[in-house]
PDB file of N, H, CA, C and O in Angstrom:
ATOM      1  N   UNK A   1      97.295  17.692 104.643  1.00  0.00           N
ATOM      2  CA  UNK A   1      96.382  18.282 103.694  1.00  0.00           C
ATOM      3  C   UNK A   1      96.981  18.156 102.310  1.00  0.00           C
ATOM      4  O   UNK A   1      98.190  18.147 102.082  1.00  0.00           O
ATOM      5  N   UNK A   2      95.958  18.053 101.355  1.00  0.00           N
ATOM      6  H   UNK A   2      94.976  18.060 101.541  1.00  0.00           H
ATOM      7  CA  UNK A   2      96.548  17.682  99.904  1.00  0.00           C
ATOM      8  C   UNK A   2      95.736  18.551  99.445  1.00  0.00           C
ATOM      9  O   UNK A   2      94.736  18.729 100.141  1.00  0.00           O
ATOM     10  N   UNK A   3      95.860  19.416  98.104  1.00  0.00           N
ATOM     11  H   UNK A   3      96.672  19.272  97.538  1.00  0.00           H
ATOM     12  CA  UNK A   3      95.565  20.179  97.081  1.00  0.00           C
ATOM     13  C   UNK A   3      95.828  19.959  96.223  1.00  0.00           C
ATOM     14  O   UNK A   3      96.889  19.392  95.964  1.00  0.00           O
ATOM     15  N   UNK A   4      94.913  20.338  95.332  1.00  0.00           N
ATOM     16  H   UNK A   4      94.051  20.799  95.543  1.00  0.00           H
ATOM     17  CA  UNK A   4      95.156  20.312  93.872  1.00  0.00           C
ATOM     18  C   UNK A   4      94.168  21.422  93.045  1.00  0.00           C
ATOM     19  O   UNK A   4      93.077  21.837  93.435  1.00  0.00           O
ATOM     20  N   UNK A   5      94.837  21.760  91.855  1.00  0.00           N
ATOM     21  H   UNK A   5      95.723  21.422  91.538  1.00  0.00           H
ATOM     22  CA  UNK A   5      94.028  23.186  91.500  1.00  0.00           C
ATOM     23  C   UNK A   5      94.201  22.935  89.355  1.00  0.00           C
ATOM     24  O   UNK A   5      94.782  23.432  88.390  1.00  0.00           O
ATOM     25  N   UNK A   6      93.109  21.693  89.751  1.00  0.00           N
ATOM     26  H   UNK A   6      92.638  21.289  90.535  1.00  0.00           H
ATOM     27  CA  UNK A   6      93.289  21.988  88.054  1.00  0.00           C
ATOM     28  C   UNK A   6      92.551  22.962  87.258  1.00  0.00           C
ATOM     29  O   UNK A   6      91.730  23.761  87.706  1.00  0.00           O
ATOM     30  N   UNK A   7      92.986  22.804  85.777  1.00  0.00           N
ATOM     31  H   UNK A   7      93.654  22.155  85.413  1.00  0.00           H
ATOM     32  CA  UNK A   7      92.898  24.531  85.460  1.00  0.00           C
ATOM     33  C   UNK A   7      92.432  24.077  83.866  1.00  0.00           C
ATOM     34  O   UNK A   7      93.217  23.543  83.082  1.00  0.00           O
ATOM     35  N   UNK A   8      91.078  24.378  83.564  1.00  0.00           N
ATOM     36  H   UNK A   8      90.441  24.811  84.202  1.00  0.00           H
ATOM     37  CA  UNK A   8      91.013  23.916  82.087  1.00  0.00           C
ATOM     38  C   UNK A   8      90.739  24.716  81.005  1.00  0.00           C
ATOM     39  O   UNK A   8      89.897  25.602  81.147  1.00  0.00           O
ATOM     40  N   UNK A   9      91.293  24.570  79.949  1.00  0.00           N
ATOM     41  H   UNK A   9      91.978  23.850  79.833  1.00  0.00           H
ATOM     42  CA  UNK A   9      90.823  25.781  78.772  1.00  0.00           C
ATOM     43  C   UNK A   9      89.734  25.468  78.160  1.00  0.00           C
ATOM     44  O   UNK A   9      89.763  24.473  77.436  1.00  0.00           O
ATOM     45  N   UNK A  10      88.214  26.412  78.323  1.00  0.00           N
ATOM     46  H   UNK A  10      88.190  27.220  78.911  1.00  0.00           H
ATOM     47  CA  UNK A  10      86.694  26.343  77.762  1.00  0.00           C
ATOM     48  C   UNK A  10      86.668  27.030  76.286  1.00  0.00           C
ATOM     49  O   UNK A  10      87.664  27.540  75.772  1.00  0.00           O
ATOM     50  N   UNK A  11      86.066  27.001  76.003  1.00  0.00           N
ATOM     51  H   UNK A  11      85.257  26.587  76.420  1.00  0.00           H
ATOM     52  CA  UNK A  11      85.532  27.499  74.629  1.00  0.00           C
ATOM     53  C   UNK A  11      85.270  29.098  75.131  1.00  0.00           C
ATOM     54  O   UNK A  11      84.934  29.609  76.199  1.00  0.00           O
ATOM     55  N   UNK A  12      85.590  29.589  73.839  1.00  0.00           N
ATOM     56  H   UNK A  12      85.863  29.174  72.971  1.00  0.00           H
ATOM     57  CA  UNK A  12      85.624  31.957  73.655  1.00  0.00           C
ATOM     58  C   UNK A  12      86.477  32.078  75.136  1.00  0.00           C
ATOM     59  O   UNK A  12      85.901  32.286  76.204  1.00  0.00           O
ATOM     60  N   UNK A  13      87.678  31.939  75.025  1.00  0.00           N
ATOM     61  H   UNK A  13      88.146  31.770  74.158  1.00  0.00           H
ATOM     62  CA  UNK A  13      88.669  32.137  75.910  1.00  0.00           C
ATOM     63  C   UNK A  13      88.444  32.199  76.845  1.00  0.00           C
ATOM     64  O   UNK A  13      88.727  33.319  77.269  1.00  0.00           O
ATOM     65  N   UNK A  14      87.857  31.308  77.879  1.00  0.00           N
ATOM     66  H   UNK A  14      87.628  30.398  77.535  1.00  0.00           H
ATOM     67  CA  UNK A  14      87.555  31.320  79.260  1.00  0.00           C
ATOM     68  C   UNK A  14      88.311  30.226  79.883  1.00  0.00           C
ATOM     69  O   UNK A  14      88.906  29.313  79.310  1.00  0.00           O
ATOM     70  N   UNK A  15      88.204  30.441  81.082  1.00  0.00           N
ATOM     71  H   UNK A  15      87.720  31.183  81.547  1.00  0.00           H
ATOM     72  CA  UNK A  15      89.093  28.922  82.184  1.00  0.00           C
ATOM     73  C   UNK A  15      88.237  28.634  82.986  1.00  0.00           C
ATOM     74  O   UNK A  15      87.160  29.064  83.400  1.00  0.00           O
ATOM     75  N   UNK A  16      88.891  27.849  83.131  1.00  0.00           N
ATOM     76  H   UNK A  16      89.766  27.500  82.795  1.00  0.00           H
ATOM     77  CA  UNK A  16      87.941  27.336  84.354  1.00  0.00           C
ATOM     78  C   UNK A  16      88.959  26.840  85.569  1.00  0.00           C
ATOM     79  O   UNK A  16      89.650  25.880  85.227  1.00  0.00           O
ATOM     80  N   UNK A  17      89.121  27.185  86.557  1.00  0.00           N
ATOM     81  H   UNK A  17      88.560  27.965  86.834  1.00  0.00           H
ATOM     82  CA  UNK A  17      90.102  26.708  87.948  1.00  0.00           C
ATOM     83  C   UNK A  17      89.417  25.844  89.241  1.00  0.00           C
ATOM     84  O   UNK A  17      88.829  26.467  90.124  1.00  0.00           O
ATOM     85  N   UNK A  18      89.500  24.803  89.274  1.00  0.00           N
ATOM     86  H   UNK A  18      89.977  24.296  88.557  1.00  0.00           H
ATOM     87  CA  UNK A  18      88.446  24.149  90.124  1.00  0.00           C
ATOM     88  C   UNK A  18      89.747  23.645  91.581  1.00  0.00           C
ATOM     89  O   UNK A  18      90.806  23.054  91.374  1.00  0.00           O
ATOM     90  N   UNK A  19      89.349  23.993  92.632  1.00  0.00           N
ATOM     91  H   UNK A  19      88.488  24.473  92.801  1.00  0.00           H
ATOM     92  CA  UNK A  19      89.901  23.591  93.639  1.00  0.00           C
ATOM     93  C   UNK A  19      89.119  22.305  94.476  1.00  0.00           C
ATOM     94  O   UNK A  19      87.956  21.951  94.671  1.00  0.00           O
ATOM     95  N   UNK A  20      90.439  21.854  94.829  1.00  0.00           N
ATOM     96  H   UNK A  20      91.384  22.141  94.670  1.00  0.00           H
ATOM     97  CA  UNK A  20      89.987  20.473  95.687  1.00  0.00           C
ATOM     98  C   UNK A  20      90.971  20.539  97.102  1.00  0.00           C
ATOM     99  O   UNK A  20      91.689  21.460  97.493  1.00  0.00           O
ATOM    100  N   UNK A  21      90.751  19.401  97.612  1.00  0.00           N
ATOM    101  H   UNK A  21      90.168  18.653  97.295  1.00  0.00           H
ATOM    102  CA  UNK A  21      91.654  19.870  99.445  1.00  0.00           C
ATOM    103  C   UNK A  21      91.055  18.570  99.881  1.00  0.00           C
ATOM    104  O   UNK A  21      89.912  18.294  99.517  1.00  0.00           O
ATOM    105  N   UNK A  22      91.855  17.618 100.758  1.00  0.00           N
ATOM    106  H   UNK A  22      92.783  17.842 101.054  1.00  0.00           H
ATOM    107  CA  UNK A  22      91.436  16.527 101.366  1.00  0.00           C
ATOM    108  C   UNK A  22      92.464  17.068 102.800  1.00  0.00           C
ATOM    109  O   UNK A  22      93.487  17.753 102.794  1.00  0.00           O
ATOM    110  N   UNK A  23      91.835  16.549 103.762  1.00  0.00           N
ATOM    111  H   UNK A  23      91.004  15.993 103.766  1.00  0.00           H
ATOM    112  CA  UNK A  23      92.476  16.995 105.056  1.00  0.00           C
ATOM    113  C   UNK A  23      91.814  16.047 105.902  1.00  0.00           C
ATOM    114  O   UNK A  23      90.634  15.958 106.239  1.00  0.00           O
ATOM    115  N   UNK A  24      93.472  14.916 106.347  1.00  0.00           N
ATOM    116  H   UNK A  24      94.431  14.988 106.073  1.00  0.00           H
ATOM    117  CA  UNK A  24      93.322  14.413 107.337  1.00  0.00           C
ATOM    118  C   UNK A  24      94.246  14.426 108.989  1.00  0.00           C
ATOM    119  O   UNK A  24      95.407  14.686 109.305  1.00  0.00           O
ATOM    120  N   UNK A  25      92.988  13.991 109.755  1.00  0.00           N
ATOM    121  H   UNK A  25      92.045  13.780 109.499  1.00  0.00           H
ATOM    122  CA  UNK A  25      94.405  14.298 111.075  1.00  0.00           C
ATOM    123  C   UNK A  25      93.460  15.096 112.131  1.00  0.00           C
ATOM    124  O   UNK A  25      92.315  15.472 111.881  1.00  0.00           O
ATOM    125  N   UNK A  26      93.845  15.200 112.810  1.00  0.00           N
ATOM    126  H   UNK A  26      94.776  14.894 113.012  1.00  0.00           H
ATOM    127  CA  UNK A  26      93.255  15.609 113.936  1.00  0.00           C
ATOM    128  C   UNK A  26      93.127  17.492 114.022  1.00  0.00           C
ATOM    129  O   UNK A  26      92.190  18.223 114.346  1.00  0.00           O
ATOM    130  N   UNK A  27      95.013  17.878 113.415  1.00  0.00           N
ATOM    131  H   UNK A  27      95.774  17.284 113.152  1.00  0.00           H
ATOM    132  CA  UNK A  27      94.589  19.206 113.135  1.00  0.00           C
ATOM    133  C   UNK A  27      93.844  19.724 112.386  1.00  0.00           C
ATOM    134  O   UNK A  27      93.220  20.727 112.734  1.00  0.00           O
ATOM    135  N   UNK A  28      93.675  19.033 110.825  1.00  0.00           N
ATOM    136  H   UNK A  28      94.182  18.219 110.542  1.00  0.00           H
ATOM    137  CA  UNK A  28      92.875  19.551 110.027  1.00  0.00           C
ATOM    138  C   UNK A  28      91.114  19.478 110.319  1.00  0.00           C
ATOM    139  O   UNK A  28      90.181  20.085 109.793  1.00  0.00           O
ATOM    140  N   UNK A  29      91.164  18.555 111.288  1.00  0.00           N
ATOM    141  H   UNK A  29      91.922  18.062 111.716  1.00  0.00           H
ATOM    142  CA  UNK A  29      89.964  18.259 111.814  1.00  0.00           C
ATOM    143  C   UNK A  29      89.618  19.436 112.475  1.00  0.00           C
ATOM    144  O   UNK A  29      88.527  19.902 112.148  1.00  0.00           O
ATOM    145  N   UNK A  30      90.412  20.186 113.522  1.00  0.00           N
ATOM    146  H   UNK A  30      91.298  19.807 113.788  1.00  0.00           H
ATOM    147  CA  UNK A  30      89.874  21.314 114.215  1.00  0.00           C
ATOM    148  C   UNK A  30      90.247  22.587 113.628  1.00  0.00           C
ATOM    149  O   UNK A  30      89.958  23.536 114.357  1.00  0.00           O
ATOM    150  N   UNK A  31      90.717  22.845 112.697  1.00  0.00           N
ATOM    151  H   UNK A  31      90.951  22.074 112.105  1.00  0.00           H
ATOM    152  CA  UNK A  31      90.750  23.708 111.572  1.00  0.00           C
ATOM    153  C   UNK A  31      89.798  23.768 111.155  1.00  0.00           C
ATOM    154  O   UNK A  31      89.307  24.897 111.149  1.00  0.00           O
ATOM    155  N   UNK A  32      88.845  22.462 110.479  1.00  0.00           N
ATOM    156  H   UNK A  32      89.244  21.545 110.484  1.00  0.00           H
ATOM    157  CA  UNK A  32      87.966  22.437 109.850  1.00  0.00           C
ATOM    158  C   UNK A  32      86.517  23.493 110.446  1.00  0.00           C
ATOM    159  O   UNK A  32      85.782  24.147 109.707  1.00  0.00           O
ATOM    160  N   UNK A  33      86.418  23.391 112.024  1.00  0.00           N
ATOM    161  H   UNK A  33      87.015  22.859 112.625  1.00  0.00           H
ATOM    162  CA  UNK A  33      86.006  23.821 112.753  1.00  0.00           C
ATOM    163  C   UNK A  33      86.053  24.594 113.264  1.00  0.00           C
ATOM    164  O   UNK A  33      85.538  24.478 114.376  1.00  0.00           O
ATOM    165  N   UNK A  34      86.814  26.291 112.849  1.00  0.00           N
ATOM    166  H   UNK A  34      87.232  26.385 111.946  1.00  0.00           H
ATOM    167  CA  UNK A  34      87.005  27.223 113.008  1.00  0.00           C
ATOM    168  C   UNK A  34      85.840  28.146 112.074  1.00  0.00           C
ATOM    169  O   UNK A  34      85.305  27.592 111.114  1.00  0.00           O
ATOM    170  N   UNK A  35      85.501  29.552 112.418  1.00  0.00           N
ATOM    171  H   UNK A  35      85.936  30.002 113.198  1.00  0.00           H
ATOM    172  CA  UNK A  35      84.387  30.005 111.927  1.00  0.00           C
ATOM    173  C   UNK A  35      85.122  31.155 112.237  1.00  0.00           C
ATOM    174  O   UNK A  35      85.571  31.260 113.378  1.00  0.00           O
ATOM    175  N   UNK A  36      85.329  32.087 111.364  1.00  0.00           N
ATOM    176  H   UNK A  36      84.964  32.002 110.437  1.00  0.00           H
ATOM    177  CA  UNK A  36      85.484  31.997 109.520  1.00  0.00           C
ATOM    178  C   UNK A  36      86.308  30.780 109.444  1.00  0.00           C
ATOM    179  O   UNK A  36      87.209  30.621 110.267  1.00  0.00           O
ATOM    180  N   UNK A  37      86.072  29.889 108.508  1.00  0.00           N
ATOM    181  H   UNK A  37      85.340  30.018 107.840  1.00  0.00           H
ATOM    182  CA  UNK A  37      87.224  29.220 108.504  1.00  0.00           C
ATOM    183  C   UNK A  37      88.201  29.651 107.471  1.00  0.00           C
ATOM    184  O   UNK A  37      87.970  30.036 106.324  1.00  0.00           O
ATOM    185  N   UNK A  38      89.374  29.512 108.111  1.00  0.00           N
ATOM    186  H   UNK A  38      89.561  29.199 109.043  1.00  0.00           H
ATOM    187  CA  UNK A  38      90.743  30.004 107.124  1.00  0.00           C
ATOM    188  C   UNK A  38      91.088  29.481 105.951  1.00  0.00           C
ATOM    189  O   UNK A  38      91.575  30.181 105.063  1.00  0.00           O
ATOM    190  N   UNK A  39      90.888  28.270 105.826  1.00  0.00           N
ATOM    191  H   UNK A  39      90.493  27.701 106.547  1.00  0.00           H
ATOM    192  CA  UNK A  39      90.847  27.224 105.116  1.00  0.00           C
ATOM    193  C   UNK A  39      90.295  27.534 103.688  1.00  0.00           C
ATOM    194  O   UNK A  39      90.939  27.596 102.640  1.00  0.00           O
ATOM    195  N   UNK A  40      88.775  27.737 103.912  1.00  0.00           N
ATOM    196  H   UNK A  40      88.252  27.686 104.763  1.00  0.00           H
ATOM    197  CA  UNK A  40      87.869  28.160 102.786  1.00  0.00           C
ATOM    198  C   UNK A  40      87.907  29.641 102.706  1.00  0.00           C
ATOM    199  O   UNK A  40      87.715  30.236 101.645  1.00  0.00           O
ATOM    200  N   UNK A  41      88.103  30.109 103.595  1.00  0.00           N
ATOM    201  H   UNK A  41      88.259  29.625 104.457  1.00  0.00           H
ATOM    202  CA  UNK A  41      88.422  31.702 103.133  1.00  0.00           C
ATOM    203  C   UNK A  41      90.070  32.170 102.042  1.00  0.00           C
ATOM    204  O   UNK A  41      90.466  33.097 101.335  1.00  0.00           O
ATOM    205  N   UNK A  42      90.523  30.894 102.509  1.00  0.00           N
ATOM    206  H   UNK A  42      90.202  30.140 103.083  1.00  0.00           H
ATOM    207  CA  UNK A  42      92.216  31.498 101.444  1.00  0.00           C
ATOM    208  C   UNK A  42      91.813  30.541 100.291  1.00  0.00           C
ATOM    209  O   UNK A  42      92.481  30.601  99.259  1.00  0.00           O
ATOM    210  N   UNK A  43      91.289  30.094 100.332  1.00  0.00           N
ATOM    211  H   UNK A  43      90.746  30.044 101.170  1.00  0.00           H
ATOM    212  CA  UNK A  43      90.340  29.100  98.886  1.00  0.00           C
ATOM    213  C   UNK A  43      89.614  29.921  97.829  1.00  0.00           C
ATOM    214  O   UNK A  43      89.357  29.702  96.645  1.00  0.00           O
ATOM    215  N   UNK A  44      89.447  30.617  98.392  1.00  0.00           N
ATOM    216  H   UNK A  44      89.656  30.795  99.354  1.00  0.00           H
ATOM    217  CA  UNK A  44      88.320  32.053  98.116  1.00  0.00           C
ATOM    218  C   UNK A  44      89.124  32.958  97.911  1.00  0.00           C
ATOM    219  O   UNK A  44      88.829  33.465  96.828  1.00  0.00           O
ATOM    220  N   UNK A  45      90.315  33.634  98.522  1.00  0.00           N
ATOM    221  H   UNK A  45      90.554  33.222  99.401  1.00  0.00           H
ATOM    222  CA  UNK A  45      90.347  34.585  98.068  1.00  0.00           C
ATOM    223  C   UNK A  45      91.820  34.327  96.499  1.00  0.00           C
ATOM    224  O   UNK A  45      92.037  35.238  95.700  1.00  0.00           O
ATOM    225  N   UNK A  46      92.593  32.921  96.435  1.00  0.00           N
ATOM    226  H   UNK A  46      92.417  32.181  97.084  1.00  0.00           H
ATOM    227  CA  UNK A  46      92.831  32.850  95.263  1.00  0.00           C
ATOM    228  C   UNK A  46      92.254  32.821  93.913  1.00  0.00           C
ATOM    229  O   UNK A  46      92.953  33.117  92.944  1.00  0.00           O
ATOM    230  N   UNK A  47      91.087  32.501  93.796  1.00  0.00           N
ATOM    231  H   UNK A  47      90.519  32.261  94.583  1.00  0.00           H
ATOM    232  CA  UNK A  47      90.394  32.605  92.543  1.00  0.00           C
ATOM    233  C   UNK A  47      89.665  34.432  92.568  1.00  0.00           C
ATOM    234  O   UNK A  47      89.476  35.120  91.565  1.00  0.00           O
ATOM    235  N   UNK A  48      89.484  34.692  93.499  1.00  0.00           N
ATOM    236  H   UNK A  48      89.638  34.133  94.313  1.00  0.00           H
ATOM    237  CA  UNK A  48      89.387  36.235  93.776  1.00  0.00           C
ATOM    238  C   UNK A  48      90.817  36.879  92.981  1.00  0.00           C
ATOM    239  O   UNK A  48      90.957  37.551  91.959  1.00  0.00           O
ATOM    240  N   UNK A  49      91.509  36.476  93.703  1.00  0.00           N
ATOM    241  H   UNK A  49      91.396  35.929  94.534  1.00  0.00           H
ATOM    242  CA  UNK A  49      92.712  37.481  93.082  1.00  0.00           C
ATOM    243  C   UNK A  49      93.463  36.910  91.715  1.00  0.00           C
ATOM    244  O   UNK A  49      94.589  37.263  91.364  1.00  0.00           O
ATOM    245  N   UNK A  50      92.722  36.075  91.099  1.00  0.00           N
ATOM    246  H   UNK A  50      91.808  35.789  91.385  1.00  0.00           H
ATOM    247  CA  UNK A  50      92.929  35.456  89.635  1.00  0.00           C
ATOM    248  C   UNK A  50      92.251  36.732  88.948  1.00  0.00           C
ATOM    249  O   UNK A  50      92.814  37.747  88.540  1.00  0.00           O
ATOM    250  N   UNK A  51      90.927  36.416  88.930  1.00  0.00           N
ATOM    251  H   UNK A  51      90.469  35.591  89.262  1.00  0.00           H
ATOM    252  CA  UNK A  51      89.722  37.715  88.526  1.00  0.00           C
ATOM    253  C   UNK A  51      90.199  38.591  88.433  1.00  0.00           C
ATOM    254  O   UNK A  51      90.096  39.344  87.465  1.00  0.00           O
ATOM    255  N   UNK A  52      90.849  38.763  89.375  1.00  0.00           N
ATOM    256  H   UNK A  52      90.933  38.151  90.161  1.00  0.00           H
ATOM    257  CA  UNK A  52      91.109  40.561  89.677  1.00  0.00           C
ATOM    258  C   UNK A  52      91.992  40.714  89.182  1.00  0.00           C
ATOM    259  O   UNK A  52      92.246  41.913  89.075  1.00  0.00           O
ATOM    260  N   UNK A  53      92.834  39.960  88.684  1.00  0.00           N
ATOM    261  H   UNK A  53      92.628  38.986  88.771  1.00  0.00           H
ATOM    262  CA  UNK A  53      94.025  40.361  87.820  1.00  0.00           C
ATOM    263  C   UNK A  53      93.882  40.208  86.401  1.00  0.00           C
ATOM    264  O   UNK A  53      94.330  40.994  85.565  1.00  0.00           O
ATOM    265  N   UNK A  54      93.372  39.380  86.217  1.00  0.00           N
ATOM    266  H   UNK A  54      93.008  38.742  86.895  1.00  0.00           H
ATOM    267  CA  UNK A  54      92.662  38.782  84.896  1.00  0.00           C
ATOM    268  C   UNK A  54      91.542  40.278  84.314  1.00  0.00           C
ATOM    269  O   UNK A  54      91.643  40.739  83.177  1.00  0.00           O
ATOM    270  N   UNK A  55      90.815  40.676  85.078  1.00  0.00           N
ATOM    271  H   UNK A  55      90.732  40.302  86.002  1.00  0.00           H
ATOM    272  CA  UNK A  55      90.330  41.618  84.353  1.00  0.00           C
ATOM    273  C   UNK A  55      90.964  43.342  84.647  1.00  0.00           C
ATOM    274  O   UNK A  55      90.372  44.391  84.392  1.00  0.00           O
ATOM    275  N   UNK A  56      92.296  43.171  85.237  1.00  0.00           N
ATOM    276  H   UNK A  56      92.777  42.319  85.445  1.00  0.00           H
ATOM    277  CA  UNK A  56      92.419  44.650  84.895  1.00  0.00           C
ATOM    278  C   UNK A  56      93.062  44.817  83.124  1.00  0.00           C
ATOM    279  O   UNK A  56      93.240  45.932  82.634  1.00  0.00           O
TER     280      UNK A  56
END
């Protein structure tokens, strides 16, 4: 699995964090196929806990 999490500075001080993920292989294949998947749920909850820190 490969990641990458670029991160860009917008106009009136905002960001922007865009995630990407390529996954090859047989495990990532049946990972992929899990429900919740873990995968997109810990994808989710880093830009969650950006927010959440960002606006206390």
């Amino acid at each position: 699995m490969l990641h990458a999490w670029p991160v860009e500075d917008l106009p009136g001080g905002r960001v922007r964090v865009l995630t990407q993920e390529t996954r090859i292989g047989q495990p990532a294949a049946a990972l992929a196929q899990e429900r919740p998947n873990p995968m997109l749920d810990g994808h989710q909850a880093w830009p969650d806990g950006l927010v959440g820190t960002a606006s206390k």
